[in-house]
C-alpha positions as CSV (number, residue, x, y, z in Angstrom):
1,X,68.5,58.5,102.7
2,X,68.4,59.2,106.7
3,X,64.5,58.8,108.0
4,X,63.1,61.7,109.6
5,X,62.5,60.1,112.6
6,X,65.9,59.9,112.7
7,X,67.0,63.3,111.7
8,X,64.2,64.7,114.4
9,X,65.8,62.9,117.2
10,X,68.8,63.9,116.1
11,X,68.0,67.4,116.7
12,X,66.1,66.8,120.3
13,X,68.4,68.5,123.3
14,X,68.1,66.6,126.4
15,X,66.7,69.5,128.5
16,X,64.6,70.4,126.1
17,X,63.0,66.9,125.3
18,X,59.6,67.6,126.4
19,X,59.4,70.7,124.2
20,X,59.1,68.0,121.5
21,X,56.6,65.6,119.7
22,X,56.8,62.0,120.1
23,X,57.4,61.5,117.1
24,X,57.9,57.1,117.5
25,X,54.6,57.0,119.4
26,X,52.8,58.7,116.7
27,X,54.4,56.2,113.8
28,X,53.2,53.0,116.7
29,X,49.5,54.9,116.2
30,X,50.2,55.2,112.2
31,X,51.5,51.7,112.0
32,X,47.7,50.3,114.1
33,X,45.8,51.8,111.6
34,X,48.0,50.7,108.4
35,X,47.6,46.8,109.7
36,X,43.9,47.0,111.0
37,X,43.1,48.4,107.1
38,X,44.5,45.9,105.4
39,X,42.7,43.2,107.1
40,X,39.6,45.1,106.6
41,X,40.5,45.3,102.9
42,X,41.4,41.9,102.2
43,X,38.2,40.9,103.8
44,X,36.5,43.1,101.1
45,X,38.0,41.6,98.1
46,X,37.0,38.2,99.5
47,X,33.6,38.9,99.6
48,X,33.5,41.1,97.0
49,X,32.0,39.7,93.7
50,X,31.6,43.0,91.1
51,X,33.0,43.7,88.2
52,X,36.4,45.6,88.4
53,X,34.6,48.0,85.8
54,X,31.5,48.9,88.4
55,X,33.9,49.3,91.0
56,X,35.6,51.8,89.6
57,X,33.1,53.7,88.5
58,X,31.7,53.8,92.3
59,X,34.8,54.8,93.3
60,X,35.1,57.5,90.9
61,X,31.5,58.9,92.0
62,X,32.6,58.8,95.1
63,X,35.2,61.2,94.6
64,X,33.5,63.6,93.0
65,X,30.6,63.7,95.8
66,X,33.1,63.9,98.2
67,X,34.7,67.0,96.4
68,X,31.2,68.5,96.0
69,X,30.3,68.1,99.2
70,X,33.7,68.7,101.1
71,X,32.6,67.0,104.7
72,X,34.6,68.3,107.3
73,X,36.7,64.5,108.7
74,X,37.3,66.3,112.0
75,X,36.9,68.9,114.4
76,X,39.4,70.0,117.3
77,X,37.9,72.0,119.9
78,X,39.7,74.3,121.9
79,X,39.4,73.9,126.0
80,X,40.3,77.8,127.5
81,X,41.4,77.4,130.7
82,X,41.7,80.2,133.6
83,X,45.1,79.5,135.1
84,X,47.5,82.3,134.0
85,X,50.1,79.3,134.1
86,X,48.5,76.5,132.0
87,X,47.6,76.8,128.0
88,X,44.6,76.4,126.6
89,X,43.8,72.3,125.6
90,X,43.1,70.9,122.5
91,X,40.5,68.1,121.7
92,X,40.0,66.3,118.4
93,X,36.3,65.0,117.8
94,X,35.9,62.8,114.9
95,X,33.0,63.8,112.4
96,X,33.0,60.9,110.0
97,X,33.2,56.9,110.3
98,X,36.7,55.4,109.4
99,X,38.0,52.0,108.6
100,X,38.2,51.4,112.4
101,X,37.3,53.9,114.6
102,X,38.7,52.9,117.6
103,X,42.6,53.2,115.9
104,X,41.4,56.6,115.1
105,X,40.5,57.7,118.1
106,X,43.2,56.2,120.4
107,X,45.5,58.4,117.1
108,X,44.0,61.6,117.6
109,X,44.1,61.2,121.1
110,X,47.8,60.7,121.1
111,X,48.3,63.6,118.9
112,X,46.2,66.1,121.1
113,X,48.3,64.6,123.8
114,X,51.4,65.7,122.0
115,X,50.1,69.3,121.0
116,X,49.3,69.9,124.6
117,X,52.3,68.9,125.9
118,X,54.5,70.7,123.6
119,X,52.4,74.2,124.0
120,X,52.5,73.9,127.8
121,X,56.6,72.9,127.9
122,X,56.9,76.0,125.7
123,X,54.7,78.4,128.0
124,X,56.1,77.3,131.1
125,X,60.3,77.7,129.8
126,X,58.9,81.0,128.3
127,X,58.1,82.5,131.7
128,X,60.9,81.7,133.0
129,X,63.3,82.8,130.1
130,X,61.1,86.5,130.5
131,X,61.5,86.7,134.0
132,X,65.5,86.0,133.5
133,X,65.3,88.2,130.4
134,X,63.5,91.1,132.2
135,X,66.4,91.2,135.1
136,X,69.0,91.0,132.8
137,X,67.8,93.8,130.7
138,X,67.2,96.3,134.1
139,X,70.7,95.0,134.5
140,X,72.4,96.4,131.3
141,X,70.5,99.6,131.9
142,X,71.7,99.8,135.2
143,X,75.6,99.3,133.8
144,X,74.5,101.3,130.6
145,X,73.5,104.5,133.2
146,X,76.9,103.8,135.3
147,X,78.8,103.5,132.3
148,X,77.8,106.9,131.1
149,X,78.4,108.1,134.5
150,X,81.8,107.2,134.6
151,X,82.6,108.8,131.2
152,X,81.4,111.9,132.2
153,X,83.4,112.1,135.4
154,X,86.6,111.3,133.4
155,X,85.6,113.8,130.8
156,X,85.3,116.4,134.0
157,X,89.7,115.0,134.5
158,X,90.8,115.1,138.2
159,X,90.6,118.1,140.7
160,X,93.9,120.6,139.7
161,X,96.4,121.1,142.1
162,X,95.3,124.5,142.8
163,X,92.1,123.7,144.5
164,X,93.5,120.7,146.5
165,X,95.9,123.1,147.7
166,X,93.3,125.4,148.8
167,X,91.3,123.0,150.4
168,X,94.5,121.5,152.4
169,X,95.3,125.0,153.6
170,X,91.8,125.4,154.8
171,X,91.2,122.5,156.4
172,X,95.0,122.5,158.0
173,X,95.9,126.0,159.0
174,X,94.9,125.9,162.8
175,X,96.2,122.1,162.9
176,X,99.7,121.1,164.4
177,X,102.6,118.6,162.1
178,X,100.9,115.5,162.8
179,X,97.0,116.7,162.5
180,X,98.6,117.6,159.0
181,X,100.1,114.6,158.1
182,X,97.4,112.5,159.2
183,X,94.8,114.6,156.9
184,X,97.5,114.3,153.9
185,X,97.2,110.7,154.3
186,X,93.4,110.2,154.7
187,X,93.2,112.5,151.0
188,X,95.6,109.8,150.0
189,X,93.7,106.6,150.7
190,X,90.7,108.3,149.7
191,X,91.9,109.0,146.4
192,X,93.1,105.5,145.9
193,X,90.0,104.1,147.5
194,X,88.0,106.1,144.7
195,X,90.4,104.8,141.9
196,X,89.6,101.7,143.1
197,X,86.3,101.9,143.0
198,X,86.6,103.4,139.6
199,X,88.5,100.5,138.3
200,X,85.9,98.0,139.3
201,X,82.9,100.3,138.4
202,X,84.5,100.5,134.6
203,X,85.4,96.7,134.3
204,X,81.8,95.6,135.5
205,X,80.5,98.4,133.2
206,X,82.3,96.8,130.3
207,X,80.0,93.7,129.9
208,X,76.8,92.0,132.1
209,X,77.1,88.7,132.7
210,X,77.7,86.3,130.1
211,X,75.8,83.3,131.4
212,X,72.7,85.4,131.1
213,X,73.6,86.5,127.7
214,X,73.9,82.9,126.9
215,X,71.1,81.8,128.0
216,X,69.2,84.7,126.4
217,X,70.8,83.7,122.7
218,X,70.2,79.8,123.4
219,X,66.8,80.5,124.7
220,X,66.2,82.0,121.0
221,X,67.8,79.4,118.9
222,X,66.0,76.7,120.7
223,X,62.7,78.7,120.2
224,X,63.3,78.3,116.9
225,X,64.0,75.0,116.9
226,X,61.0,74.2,118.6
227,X,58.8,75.7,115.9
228,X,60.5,74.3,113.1
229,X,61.2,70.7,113.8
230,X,57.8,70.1,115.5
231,X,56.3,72.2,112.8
232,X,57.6,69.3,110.0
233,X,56.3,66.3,112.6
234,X,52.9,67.2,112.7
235,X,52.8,67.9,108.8
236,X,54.8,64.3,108.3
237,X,52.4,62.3,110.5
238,X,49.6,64.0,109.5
239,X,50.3,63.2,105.9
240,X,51.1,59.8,106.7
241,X,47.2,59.4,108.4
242,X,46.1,60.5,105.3
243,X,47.3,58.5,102.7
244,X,46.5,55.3,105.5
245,X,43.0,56.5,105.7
246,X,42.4,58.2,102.4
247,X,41.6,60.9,104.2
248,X,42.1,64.4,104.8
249,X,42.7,65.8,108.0
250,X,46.2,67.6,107.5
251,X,44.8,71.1,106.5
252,X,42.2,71.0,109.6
253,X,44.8,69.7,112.1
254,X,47.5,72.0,110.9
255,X,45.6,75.3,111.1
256,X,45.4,74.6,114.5
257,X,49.0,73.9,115.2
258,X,49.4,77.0,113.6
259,X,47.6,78.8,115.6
260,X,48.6,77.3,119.0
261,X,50.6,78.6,122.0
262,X,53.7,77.1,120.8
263,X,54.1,78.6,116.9
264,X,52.2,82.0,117.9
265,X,53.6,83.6,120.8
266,X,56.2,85.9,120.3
267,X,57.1,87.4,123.8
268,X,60.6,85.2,124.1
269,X,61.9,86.6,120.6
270,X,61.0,90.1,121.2
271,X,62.6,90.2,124.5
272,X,66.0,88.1,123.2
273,X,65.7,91.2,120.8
274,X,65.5,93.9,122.9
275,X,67.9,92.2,125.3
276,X,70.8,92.0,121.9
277,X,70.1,95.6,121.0
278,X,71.0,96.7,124.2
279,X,74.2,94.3,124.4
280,X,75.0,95.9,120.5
281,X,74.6,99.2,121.2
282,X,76.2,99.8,124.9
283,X,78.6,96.8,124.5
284,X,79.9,96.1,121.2
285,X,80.3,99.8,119.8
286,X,77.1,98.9,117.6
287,X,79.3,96.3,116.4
288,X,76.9,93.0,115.7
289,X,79.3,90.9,114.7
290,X,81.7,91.2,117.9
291,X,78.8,91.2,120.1
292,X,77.8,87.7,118.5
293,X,81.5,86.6,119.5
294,X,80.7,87.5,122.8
295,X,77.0,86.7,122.7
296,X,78.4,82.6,120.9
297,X,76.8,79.8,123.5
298,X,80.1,78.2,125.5
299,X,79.1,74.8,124.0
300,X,79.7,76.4,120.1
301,X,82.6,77.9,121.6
302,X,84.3,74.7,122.5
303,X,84.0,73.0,119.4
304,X,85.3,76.2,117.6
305,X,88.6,75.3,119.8
């Protein structure tokens, strides 16, 4: 069976490292605390001289105070700050005594570390991914406008021969043989400079730029990456502190991963959203599955090929 610690670094893209927990350096913290308890345990049973009998009993009181009285291990408290640019910091403040305290500490102080880290990665890729997204999308309703434009002038067909008749007559019927010609060839090139321009107009109506699209599908798929595989770290490491401490921290800790910039915001999905609606419905025909052909990062493309 493949560790997770492998599996998770498996996953990690190289650009897209920092968006991650460290999941080795938290094990290292695990691992301080595992070998500090069992010296502190075997220094117990050598002094200890009760009964096996009493000793279980005490333990089993124990429990059931603890249960009655449900003491809260930890508390993490939440720094706001004012930058527009940074997220808010998290802080863990231990509420009880453990084995060794100073393991503990240095632990929680890692994972704060970590939490921080990943929640300001993730803000500071989302502001850029919306500022990218919100051009890209004024871009496809530019095209989508032009587009429509185009249609209708097409719809409307050509000028009949009629009326460009009439408007050569007009125009020509004071003007000598060579003021004509010259005017029958300006119409000319200005009817091929318009087909032209029509041409061009249609084919960069057709699609917006597909690097942009790209980047707007890999910027969702990463997103949710990012919530899913950090998501599993923090309940993995948590659970390992726990059964090293015989504590339980995991359902405090984990309400406020939860809760954090990182798992909560929403604005990048809602914008990819809007932003593959738009490609769907004025690029594809309303045809999902060939704009997700189009839409395919160049990267699954190539190992399609």
């Amino acid at each position: 069976m493949v560790k997770f610690s492998k599996q998770f670094e498996g996953q990690l893209v190289p650009e897209w490292k920092e968006a991650f927990v460290d999941y080795r350096q938290l094990k290292k913290e695990i691992k301080k605390i595992h070998l500090l308890n069992d010296q502190n345990t075997n220094g117990k049973k050598r002094r200890s001289s009760l009964p096996n009998a009493i000793v279980s009993s005490l333990r089993k009181y124990t429990c059931l105070e603890r249960k009655q009285r449900e003491p809260r291990v930890i508390q993490v408290h939440r720094k706001l700050t004012e930058s527009a640019s940074s997220t808010d910091l998290y802080e863990t403040e231990l509420l009880e005594q453990f084995a060794d305290t100073d393991a503990a500490v240095e632990f929680f102080a890692c994972l704060d570390l970590q939490l921080n880290k990943v929640n300001q990665f993730y803000r500071t890729k989302e502001k850029e991914f919306l500022e990218r997204g919100e051009s890209l999308k004024k871009q496809m309703e530019i095209l989508t406008e032009l587009k429509t434009a185009l249609k209708q002038r097409h719809t409307k067909g050509p000028p009949s021969q009629d009326s460009k008749e009439e408007d050569s007559i007009s125009g020509t019927i004071s003007c000598d043989d060579e003021s004509i010609k010259d005017a029958i060839d300006a119409e000319q090139g200005l009817e091929n400079l318009t087909e032209e321009f029509d041409k061009e107009a249609i084919k960069c109506s057709e699609t917006p730029k597909s690097g942009e699209l790209e980047r707007s599908m890999r910027m969702k798929k990463e997103d949710g990456k990012v919530r899913n595989l950090n998501m599993l770290a923090f309940v993995k490491i948590l659970k390992k502190f726990d059964k090293v401490t015989n504590k339980q921290v995991l359902p405090i800790y984990l309400r406020v991963v939860e809760s954090s910039y990182f798992n909560s915001s929403d604005k990048a999905l809602k914008l990819a959203d809007e932003v593959e609606e738009l490609f769907v419905k004025n690029f594809a025909e309303d045809d999902k599955r060939k704009a997700m052909k189009y839409l395919k990062p160049s990267s699954e493309k190539n190992r399609m090929l």
